[in-house]
N, CA, C and O atoms as CSV, one atom per row, in Angstrom:
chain,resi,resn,atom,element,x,y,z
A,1,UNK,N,N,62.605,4.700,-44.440
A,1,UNK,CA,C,63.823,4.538,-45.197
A,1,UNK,C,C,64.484,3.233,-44.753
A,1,UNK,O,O,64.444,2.815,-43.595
A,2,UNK,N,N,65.121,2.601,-45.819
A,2,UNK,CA,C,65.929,1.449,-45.478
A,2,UNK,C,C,67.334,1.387,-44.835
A,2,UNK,O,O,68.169,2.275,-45.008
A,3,UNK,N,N,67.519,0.416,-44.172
A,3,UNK,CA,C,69.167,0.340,-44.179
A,3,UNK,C,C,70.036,0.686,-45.101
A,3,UNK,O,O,70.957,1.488,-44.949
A,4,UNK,N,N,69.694,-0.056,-46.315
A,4,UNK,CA,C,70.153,0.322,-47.714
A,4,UNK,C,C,69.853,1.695,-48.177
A,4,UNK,O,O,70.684,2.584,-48.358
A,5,UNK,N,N,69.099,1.739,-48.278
A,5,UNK,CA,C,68.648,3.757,-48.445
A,5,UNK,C,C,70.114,4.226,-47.214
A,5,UNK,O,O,71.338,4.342,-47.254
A,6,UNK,N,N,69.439,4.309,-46.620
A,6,UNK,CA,C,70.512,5.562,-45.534
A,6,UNK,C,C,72.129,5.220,-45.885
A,6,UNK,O,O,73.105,5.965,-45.805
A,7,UNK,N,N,72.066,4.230,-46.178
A,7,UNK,CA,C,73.969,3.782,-45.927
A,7,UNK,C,C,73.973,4.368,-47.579
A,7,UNK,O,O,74.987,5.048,-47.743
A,8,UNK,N,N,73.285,4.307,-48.600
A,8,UNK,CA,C,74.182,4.875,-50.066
A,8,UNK,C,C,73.290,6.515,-49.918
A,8,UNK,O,O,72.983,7.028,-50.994
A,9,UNK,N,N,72.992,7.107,-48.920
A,9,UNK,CA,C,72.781,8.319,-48.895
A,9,UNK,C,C,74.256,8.837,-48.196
A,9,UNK,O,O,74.953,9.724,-48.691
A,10,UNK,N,N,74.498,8.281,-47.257
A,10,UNK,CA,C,75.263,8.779,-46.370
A,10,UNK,C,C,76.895,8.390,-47.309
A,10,UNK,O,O,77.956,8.886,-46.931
A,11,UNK,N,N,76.840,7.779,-48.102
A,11,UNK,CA,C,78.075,7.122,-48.816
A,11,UNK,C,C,77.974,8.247,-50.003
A,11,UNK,O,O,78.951,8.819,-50.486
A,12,UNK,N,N,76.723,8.437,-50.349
A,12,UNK,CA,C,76.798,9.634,-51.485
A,12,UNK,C,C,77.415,11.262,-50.971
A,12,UNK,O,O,78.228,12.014,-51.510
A,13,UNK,N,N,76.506,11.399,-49.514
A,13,UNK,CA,C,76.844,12.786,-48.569
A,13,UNK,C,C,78.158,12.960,-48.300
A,13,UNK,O,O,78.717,14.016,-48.005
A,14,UNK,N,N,78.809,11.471,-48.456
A,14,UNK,CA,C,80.353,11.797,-48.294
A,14,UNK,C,C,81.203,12.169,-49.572
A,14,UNK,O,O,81.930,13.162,-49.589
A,15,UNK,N,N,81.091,11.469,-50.440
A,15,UNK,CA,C,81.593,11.398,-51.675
A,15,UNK,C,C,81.194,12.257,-52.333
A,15,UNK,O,O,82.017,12.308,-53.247
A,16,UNK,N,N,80.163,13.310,-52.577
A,16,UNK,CA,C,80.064,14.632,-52.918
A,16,UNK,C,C,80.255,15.817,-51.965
A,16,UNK,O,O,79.566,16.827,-52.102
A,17,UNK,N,N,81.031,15.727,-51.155
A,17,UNK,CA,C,81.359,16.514,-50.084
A,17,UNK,C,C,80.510,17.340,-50.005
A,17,UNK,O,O,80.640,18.534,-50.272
A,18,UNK,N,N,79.512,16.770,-49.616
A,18,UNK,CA,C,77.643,17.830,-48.691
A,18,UNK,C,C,78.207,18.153,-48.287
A,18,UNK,O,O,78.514,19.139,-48.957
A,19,UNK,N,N,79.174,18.108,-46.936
A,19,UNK,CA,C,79.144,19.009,-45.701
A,19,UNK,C,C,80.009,20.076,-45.602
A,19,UNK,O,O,80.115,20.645,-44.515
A,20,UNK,N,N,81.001,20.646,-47.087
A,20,UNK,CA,C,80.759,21.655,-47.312
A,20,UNK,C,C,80.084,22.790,-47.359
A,20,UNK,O,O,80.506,23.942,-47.260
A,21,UNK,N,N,78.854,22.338,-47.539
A,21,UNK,CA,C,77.877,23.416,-47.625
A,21,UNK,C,C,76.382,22.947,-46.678
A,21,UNK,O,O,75.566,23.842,-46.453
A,22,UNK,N,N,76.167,21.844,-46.281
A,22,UNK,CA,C,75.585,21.168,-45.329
A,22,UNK,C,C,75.470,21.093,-44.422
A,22,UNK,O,O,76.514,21.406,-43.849
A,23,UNK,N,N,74.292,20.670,-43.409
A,23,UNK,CA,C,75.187,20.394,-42.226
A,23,UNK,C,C,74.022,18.868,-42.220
A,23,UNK,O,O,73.214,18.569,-43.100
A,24,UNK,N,N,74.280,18.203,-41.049
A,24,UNK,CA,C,73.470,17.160,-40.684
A,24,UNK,C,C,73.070,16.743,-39.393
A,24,UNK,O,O,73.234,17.696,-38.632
A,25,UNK,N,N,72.644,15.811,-38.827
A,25,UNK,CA,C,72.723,15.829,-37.222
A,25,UNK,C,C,73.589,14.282,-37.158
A,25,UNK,O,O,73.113,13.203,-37.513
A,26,UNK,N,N,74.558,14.444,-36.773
A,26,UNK,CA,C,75.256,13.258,-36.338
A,26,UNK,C,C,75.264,12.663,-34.811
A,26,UNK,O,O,75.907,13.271,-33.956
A,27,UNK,N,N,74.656,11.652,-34.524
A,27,UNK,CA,C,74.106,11.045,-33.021
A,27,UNK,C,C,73.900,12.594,-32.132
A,27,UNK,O,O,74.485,12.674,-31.051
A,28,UNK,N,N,73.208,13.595,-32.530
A,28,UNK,CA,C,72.834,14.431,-31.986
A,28,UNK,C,C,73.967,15.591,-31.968
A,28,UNK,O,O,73.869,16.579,-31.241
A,29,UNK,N,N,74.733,15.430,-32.591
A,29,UNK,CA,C,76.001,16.825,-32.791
A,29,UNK,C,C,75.802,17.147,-34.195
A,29,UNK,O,O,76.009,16.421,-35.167
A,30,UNK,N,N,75.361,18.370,-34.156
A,30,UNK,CA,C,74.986,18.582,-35.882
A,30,UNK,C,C,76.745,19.679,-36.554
A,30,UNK,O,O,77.372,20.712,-36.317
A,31,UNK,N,N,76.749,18.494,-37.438
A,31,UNK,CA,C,78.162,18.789,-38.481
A,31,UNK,C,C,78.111,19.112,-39.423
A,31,UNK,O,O,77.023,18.907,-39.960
A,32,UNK,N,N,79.401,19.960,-40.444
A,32,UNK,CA,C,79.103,20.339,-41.594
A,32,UNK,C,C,79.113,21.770,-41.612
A,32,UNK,O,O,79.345,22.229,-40.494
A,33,UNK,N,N,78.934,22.652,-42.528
A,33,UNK,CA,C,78.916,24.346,-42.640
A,33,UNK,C,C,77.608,25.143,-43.117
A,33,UNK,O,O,77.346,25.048,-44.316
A,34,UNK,N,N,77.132,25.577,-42.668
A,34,UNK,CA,C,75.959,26.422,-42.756
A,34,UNK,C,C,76.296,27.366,-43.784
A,34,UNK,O,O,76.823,28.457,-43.569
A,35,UNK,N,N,75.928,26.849,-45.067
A,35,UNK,CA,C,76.525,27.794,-46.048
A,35,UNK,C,C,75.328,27.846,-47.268
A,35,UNK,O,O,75.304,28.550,-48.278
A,36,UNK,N,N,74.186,26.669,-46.707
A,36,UNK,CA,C,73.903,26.583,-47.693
A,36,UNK,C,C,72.280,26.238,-47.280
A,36,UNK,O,O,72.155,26.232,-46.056
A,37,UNK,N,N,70.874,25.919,-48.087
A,37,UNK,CA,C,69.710,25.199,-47.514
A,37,UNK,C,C,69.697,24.058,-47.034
A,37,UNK,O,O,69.942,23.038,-47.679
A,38,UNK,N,N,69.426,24.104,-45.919
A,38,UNK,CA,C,69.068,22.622,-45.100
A,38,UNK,C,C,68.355,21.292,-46.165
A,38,UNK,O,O,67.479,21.387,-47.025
A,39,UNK,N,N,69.197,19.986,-45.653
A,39,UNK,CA,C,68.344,18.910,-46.902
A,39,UNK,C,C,67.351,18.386,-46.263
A,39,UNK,O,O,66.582,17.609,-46.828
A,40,UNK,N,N,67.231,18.709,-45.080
A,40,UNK,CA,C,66.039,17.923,-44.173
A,40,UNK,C,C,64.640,18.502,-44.483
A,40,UNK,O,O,64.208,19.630,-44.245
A,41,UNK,N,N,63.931,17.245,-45.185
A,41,UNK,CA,C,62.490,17.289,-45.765
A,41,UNK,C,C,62.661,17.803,-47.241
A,41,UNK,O,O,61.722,18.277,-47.880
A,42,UNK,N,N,64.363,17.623,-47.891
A,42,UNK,CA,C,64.230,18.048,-49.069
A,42,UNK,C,C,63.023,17.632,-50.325
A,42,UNK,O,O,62.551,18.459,-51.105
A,43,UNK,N,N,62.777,16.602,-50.305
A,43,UNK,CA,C,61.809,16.068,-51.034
A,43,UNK,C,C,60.231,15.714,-50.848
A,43,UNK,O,O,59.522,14.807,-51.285
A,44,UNK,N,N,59.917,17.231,-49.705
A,44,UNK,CA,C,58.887,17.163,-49.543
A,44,UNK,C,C,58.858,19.153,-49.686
A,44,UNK,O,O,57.777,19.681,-49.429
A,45,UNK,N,N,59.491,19.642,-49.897
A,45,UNK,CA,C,59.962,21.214,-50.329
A,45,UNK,C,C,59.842,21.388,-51.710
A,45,UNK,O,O,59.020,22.158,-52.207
A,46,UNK,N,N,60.993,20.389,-52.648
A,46,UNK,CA,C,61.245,20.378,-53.670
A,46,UNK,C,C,60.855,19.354,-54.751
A,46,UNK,O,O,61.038,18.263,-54.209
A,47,UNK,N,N,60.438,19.163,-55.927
A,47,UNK,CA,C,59.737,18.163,-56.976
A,47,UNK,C,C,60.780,17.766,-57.417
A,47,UNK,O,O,61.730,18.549,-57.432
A,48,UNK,N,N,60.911,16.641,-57.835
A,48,UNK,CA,C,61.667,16.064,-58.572
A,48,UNK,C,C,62.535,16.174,-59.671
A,48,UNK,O,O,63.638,15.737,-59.996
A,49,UNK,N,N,61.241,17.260,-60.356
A,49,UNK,CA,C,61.847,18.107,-61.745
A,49,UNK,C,C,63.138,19.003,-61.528
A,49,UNK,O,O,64.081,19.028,-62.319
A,50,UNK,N,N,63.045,19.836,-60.194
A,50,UNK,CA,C,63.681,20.910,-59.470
A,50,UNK,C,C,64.816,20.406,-59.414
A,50,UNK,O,O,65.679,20.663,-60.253
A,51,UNK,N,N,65.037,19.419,-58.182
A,51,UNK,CA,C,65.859,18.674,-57.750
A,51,UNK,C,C,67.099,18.298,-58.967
A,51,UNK,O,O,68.314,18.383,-58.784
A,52,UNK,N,N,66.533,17.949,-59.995
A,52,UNK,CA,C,67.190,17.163,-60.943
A,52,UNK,C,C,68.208,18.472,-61.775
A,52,UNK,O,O,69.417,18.475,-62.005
A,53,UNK,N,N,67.042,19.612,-62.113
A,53,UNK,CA,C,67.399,20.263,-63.079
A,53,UNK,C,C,68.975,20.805,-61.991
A,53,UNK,O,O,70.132,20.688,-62.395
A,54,UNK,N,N,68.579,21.376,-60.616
A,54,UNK,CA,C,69.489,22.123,-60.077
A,54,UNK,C,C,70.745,21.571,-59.190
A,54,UNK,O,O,71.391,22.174,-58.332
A,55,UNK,N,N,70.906,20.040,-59.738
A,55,UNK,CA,C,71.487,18.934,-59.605
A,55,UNK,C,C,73.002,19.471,-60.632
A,55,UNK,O,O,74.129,19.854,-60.317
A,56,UNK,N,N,72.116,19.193,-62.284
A,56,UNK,CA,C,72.550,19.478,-63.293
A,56,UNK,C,C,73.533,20.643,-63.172
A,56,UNK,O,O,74.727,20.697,-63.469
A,57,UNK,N,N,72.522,21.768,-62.538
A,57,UNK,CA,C,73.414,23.114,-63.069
A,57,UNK,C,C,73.030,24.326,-61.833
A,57,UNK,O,O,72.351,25.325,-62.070
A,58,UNK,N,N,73.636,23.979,-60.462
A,58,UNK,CA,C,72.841,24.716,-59.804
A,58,UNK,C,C,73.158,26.296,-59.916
A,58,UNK,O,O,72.264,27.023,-59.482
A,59,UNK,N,N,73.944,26.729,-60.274
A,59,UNK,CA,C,74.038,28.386,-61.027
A,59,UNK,C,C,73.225,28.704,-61.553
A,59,UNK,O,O,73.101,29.927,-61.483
A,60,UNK,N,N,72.311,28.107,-62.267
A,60,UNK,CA,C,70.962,28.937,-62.937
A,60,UNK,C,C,70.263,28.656,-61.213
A,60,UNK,O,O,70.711,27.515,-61.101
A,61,UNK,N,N,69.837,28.792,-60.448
A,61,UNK,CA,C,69.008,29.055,-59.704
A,61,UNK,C,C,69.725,30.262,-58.700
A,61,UNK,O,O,69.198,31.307,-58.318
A,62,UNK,N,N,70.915,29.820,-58.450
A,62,UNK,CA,C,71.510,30.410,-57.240
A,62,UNK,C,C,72.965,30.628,-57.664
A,62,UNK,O,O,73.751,29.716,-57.921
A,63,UNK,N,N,73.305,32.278,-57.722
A,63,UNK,CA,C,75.092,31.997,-58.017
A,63,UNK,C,C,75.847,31.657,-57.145
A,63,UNK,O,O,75.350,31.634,-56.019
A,64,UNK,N,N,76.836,31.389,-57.233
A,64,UNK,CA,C,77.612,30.444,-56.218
A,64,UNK,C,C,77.031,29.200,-55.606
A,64,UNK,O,O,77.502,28.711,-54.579
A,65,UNK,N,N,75.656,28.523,-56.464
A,65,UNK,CA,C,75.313,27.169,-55.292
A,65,UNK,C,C,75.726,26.177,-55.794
A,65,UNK,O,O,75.667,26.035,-57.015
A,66,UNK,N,N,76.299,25.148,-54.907
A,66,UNK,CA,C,76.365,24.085,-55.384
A,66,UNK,C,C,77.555,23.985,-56.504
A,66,UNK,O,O,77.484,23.532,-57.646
A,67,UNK,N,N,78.877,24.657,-55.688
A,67,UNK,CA,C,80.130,24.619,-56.754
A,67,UNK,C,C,80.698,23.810,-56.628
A,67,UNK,O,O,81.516,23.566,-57.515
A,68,UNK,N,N,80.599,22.845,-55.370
A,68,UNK,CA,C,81.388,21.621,-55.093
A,68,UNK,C,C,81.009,20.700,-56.429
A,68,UNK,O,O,81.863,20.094,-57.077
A,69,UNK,N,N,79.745,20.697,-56.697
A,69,UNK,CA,C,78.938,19.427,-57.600
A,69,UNK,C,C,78.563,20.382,-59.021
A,69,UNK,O,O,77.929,19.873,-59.946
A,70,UNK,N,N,78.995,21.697,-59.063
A,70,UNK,CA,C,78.183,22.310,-60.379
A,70,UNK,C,C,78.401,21.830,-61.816
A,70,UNK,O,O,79.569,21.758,-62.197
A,71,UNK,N,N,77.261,21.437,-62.796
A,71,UNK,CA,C,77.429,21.062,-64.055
A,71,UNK,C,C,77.627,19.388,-64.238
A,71,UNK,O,O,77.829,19.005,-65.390
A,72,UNK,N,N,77.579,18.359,-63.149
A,72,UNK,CA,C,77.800,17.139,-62.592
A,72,UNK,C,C,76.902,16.516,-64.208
A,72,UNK,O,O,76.128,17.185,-64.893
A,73,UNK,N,N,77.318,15.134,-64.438
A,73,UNK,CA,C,76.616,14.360,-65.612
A,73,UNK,C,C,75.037,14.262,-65.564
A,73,UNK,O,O,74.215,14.942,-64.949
A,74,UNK,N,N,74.936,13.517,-66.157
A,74,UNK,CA,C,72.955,13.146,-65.989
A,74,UNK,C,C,72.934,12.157,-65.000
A,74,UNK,O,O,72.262,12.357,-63.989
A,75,UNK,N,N,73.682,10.932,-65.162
A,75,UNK,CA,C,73.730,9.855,-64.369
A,75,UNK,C,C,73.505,10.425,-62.826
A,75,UNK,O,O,72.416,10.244,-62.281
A,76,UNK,N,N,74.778,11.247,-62.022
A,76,UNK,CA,C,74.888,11.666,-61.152
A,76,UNK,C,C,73.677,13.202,-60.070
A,76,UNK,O,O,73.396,13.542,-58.921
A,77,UNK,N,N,73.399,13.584,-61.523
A,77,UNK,CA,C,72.131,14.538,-60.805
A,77,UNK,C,C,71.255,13.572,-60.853
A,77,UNK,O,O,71.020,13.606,-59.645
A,78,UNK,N,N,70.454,12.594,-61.300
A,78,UNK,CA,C,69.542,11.501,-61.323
A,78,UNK,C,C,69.568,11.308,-59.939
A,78,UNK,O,O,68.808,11.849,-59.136
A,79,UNK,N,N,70.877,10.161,-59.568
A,79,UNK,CA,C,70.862,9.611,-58.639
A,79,UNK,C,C,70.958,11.011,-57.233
A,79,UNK,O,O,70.092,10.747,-56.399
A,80,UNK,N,N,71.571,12.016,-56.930
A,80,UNK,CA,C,71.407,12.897,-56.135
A,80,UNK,C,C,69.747,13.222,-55.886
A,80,UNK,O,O,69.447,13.358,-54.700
A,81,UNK,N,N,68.914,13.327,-56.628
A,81,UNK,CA,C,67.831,13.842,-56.873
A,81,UNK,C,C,67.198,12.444,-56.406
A,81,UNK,O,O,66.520,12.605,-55.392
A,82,UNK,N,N,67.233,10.881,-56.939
A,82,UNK,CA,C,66.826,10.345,-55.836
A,82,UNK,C,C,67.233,9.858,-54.256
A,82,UNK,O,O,66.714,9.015,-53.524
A,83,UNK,N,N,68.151,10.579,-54.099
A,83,UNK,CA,C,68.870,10.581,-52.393
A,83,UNK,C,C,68.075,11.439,-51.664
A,83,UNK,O,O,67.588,11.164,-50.567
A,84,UNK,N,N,67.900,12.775,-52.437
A,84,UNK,CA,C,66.745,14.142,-51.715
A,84,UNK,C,C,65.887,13.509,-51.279
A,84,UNK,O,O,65.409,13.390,-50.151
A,85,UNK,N,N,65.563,12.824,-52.806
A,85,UNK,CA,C,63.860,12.697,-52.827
A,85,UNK,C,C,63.322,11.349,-51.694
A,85,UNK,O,O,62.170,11.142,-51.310
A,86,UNK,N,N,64.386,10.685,-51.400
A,86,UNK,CA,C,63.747,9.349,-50.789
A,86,UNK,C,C,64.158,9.830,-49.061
A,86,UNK,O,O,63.357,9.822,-48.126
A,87,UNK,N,N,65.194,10.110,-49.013
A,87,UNK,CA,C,65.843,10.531,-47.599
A,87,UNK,C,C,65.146,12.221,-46.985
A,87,UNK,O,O,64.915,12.580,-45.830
A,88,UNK,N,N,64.987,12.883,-48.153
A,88,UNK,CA,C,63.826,14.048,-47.720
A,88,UNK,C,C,62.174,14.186,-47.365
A,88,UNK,O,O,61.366,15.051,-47.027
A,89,UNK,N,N,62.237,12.595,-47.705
A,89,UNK,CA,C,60.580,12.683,-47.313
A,89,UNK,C,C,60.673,11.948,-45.567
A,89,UNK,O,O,59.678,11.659,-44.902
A,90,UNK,N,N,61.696,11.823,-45.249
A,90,UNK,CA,C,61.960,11.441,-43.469
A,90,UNK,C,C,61.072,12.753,-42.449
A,90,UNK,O,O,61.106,12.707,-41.219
């Protein structure tokens, strides 16, 4: 992953408030709320198709998932789905 990769992952993780339901490892103190599936190796778990659709609308998979971001545009599940997908294959 790039410099550029990690800094608009971590700029996205903020700005969709992940760590609501997230957690992460921050310089070795892992932050955030255990509320939800771990994203680490998301895009080696999950396809692209997945990612995208449950981006879109994550209530059809899971009730209550993903209410911070549920029903989000196309633009925005796109780009989430490539944050998984590039930062989950770490």
């Amino acid at each position: 992953m790039t410099k550029y990769e990690a800094d608009f992952g971590a700029m996205a993780f903020e700005a969709h408030a992940c760590l609501g339901c997230h957690t992460i490892n921050e310089d070795g103190k892992i932050i955030g709320e255990i509320s939800s599936t771990a994203l680490q190796a998301s895009g080696q778990r999950y396809d692209k198709d997945w990612l995208y659709r449950f981006g879109l609308n994550p209530q059809d998979f899971v009730p209550h998932s993903g209410e911070f971001f549920g029903g989000c545009d196309r633009p925005t599940a796109a780009c989430r789905n490539w944050i998984l997908n590039v930062a989950g294959r770490e």
